[in-house]
C-alpha positions as CSV (number, residue, x, y, z in Angstrom):
1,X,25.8,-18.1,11.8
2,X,23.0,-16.0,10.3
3,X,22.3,-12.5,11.5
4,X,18.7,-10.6,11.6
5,X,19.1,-7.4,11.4
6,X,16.4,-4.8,13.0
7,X,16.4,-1.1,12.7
8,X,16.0,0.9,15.7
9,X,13.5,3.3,14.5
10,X,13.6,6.6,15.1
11,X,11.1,9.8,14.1
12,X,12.4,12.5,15.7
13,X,14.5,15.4,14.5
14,X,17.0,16.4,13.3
15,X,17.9,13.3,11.2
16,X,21.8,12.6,10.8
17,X,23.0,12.6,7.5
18,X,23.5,9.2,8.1
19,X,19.8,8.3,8.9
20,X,17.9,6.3,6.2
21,X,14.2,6.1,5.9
22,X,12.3,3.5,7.2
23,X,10.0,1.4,4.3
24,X,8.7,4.9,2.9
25,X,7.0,6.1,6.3
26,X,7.8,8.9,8.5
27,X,10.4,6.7,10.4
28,X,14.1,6.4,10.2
29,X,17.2,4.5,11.3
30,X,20.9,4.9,11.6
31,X,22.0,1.5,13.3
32,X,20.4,-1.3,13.5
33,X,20.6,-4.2,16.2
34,X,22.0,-7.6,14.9
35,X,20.1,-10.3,16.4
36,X,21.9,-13.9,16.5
37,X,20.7,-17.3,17.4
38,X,22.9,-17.4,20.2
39,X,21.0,-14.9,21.7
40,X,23.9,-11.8,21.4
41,X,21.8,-8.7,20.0
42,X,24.7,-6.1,19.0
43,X,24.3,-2.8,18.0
44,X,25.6,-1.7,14.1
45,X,26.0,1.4,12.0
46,X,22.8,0.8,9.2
47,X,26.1,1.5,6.8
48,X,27.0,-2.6,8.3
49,X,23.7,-3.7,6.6
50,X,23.6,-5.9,3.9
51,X,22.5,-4.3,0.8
52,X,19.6,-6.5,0.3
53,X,18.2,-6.4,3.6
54,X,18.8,-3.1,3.3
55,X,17.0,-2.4,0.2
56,X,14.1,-4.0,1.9
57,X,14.4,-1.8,4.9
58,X,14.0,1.2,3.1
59,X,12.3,0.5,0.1
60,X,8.5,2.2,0.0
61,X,5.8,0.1,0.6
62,X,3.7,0.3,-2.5
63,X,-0.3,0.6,-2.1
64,X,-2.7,-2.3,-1.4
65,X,-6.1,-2.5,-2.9
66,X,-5.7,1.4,-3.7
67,X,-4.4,2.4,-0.5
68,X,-1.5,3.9,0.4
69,X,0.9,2.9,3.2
70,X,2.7,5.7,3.9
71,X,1.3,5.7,7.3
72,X,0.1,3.2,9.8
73,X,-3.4,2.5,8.4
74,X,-6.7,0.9,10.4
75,X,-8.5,-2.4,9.9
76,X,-11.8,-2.6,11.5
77,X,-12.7,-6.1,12.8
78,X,-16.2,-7.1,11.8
79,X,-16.6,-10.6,13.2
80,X,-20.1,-12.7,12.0
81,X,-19.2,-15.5,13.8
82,X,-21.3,-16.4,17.1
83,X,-18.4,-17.3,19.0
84,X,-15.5,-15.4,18.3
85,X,-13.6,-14.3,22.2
86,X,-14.7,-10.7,21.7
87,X,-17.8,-9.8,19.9
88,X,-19.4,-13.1,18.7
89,X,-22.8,-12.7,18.8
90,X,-23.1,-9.3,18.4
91,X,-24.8,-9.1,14.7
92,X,-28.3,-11.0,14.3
93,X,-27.9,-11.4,10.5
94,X,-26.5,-9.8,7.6
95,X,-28.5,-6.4,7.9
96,X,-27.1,-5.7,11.3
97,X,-23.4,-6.3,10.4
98,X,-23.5,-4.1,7.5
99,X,-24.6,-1.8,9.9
100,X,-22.4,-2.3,12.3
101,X,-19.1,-1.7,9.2
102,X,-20.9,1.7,8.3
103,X,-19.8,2.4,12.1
104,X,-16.5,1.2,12.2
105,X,-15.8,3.2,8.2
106,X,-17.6,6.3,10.2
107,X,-15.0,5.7,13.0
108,X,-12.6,5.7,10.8
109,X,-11.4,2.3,10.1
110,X,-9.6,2.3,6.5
111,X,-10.2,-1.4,5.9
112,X,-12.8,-4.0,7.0
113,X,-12.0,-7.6,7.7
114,X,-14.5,-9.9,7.8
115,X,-14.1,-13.3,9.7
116,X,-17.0,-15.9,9.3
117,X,-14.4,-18.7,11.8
118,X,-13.7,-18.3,15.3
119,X,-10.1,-18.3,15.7
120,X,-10.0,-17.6,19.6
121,X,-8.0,-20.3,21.5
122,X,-9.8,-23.8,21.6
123,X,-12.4,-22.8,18.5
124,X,-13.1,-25.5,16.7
125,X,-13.6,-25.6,12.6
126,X,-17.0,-24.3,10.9
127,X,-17.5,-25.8,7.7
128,X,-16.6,-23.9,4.1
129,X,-20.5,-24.1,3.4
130,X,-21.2,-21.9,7.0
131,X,-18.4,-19.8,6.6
132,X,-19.5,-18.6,2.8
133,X,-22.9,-18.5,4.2
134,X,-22.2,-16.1,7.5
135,X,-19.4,-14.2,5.4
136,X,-20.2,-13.6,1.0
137,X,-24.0,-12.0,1.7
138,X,-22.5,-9.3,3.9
139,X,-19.5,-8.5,2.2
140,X,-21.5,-7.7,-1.0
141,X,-23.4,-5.5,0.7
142,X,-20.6,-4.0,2.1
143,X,-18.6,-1.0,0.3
144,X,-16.7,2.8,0.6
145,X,-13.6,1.0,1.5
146,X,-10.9,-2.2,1.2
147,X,-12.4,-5.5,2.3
148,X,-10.2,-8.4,3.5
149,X,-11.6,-11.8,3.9
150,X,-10.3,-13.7,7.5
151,X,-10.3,-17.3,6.1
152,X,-7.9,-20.0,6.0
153,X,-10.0,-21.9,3.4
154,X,-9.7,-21.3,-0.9
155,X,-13.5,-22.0,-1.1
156,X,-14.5,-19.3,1.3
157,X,-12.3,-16.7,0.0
158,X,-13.3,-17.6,-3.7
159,X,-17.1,-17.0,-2.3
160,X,-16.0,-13.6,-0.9
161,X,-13.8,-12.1,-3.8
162,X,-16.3,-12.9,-5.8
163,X,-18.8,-10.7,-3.4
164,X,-15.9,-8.3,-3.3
165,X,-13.4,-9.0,-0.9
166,X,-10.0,-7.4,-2.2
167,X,-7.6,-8.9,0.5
168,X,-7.1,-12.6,1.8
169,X,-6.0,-12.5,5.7
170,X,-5.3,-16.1,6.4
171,X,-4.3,-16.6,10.5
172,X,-2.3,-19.9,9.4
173,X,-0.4,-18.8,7.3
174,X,-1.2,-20.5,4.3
175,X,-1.0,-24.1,6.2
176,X,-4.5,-25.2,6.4
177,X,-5.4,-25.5,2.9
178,X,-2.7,-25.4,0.6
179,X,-5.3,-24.0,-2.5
180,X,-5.0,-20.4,-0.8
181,X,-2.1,-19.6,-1.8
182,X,-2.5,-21.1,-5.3
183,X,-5.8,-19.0,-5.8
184,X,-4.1,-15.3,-4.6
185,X,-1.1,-16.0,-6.3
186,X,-3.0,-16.7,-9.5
187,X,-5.7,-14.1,-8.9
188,X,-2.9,-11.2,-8.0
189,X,-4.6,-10.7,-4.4
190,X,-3.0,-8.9,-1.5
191,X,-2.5,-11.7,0.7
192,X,-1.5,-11.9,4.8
193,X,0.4,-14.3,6.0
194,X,0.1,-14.6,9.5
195,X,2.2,-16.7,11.6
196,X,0.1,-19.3,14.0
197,X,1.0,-22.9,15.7
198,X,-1.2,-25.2,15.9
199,X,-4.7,-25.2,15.0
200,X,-6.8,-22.6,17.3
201,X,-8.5,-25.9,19.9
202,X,-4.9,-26.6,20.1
203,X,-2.6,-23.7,19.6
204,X,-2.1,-22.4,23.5
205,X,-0.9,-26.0,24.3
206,X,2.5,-25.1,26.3
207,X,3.8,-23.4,22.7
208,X,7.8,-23.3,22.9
209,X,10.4,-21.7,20.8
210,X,14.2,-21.3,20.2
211,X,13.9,-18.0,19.9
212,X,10.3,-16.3,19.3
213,X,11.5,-13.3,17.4
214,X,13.8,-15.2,15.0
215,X,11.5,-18.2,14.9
216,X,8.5,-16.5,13.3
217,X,10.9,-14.5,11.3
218,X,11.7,-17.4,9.4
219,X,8.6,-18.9,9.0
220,X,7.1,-15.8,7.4
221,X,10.3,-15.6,5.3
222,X,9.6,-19.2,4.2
223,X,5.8,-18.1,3.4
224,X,6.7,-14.8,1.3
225,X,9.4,-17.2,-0.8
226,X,7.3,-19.3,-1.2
227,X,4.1,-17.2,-3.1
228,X,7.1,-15.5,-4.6
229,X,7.3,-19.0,-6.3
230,X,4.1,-18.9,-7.2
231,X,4.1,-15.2,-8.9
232,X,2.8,-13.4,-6.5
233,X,5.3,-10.1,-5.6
234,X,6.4,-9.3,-2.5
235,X,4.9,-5.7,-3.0
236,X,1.6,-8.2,-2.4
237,X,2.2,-9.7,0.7
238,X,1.5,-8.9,4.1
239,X,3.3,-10.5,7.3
240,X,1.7,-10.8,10.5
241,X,3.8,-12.2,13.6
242,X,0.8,-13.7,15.0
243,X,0.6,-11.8,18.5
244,X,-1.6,-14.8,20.7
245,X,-1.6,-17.5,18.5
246,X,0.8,-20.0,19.8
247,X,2.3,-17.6,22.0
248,X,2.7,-17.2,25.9
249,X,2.7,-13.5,27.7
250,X,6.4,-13.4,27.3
251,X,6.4,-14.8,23.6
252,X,3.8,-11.7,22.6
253,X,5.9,-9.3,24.6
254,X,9.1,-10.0,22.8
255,X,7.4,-9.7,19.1
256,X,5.8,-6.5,19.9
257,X,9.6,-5.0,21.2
258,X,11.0,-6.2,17.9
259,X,8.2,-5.8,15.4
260,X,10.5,-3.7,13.4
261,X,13.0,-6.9,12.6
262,X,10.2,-7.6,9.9
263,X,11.0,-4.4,8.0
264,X,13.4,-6.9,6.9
265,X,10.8,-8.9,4.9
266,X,10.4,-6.2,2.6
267,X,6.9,-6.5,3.0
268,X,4.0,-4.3,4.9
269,X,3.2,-5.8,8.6
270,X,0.0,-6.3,10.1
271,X,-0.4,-6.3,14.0
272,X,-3.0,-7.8,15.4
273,X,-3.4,-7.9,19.2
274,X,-6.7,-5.9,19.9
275,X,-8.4,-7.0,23.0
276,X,-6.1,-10.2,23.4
277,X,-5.7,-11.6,26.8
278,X,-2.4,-10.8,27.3
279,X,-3.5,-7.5,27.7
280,X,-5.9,-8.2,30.3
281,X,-3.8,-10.4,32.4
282,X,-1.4,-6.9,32.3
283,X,-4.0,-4.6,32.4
284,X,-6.1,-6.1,35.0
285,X,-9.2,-6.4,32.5
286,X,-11.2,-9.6,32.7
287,X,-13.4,-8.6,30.1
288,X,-12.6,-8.1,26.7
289,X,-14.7,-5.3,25.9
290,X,-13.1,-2.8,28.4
291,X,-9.5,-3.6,26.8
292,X,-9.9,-0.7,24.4
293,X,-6.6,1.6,26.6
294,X,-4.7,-1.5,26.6
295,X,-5.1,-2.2,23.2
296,X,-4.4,1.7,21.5
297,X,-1.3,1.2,23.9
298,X,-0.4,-1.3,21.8
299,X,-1.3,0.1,18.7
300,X,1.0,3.0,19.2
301,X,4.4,0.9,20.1
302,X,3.4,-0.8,16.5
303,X,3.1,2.6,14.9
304,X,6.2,3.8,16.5
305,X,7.9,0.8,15.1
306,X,6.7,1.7,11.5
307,X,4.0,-0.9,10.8
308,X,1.3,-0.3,8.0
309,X,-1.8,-2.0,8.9
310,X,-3.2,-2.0,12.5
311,X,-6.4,-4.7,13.1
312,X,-8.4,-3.4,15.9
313,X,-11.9,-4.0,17.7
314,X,-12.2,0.3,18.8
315,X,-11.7,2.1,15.8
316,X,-12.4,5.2,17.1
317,X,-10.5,4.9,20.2
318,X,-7.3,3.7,18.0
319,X,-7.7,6.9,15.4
320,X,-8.2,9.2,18.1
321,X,-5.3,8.3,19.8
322,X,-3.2,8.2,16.1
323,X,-4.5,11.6,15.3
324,X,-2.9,13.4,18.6
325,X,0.0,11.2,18.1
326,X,0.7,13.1,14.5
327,X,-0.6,16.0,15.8
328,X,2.3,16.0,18.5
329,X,5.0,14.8,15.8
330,X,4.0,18.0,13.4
331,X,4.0,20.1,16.6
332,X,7.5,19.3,17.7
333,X,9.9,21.9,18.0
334,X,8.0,24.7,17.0
């Protein structure tokens, strides 16, 4: 029987001797909980570890498109889409979404990502030819920091590196059109992998899984292997559990307690669950827009867990809250 191991993450002090650091951030771990598929979760000194998963639990993640991930960093959404569940709708044209990413960079979002396809539940598919349209004119007017290209098409993200898109976020994972991962694995990009079921008119269709946690683990395991095939490095890729795409209330709330299993991975994780309506139905928030306490909650059990890269609607909300949350962490003990 296999075993998953995830470190229970700690960043508090003192350290033991024992404690090891957590994928070059300011988190640590001395045990680890060993996850099995028939459902026993035991706790283990880190020492118990295999050495390779190990060495992928500790290893520094090195930088993306010139930026370091030493700390959990912020990707501001900038949807152009008329549709999507949040803020479709909200730019008439190119001009006004380039305005609207000099906000989000003046917020302080570290990265842009720029989706031209609604990927809410029960979208259904825009062509390549409207997505490059809606998505290429504003990303080359776009600048001053990273830009990722939400697409699960090769055409589309050719259209936007070209414009100068430096990251490929791809919600399925690679799935939908099989050219992605051919054209970032012979072009060097940075490359999400995001972990999805079903197509987006489809995906919330009574989704069902042996065991959530495990379950995406091995398909994003699959995914890195695979573009490893390819050429890409793993120092490359980014995973992303997928939080709302395929998944139930229950199924969300069990990846975001174990994010930190995909330390495993040895690659740098992306969480993505801004404004979803999981957080609603908890929070008692219809709308979408007023999520923005529920969704920095969030964002700080992912940077508690270690993650690198945290995709959110309220930037300034989400650094705010980051900022106090260091500013506590230098402040302890003295």
């Amino acid at each position: 029987m296999r075993d998953y191991y995830r470190p229970l993450v700690r960043r508090d002090d003192p350290r033991p001797e024992t404690a090891l650091p957590l994928a070059g951030g300011r988190g640590w771990f001395a045990h680890c909980a060993r996850h099995r598929r028939d459902g026993s979760v035991t706790r283990v000194p880190a020492r118990d570890v295999p050495q390779d998963i190990l060495a992928r639990l500790t290893a520094p993640r090195l930088p993306l498109a010139g930026l370091a991930l030493d700390r959990t960093r912020i990707m501001g959404i900038l949807n152009v889409t008329p549709d999507s569940f949040s803020d479709g709708g909200l730019d008439d044209g190119p001009a006004a979404a380039v305005a609207r990413a000099a906000r989000l960079v003046a917020d302080g979002a570290e990265i842009l990502d720029v989706g031209g396809e609604s990927t809410r539940p029960g979208a259904l598919a825009v062509s390549e030819a409207d997505e490059i349209a809606r998505t290429a004119p504003v990303i080359a007017d776009l600048g001053g920091v990273p830009i990722s290209i939400d697409t699960r098409k090769r055409r589309v993200a050719e259209a936007a590196v070209a414009a100068g898109a430096a990251i490929v976020n791809d919600v399925a994972g690679l799935t939908f059109d099989p050219g992605l991962a051919d054209f970032v694995a012979e072009a060097g990009l940075p490359v999400c992998v995001m972990h999805s079921r079903g197509d987006p008119a489809t995906m919330q269709d009574d989704p069902r899984y042996d065991d959530v946690l495990l379950d995406v683990y091995d398909f994003l395991e699959e995914r890195v292997e695979m573009l490893e095939s390819k050429g890409l490095p793993r120092d490359r890729i980014i995973v992303d559990p997928g939080i709302g795409f395929g998944k139930t209330q229950a199924h969300n709330l069990a990846l975001l307690n174990g994010l930190a299993l995909f330390h495993g991975l040895g690659c740098a994780i992306l969480l993505g669950a801004s404004r979803k309506g999981f957080i609603g139905r908890i929070g008692a928030e219809p709308e979408p827009a007023k999520r923005a306490s529920g969704s920095v909650a969030v964002a700080l059990a992912g940077l508690a867990q270690g993650i690198q890269i945290i995709r959110v609607h309220d930037v300034a909300e989400t650094r705010q809250a980051f900022a106090l949350w260091h500013a506590i962490e230098d402040g302890a003990g003295r």
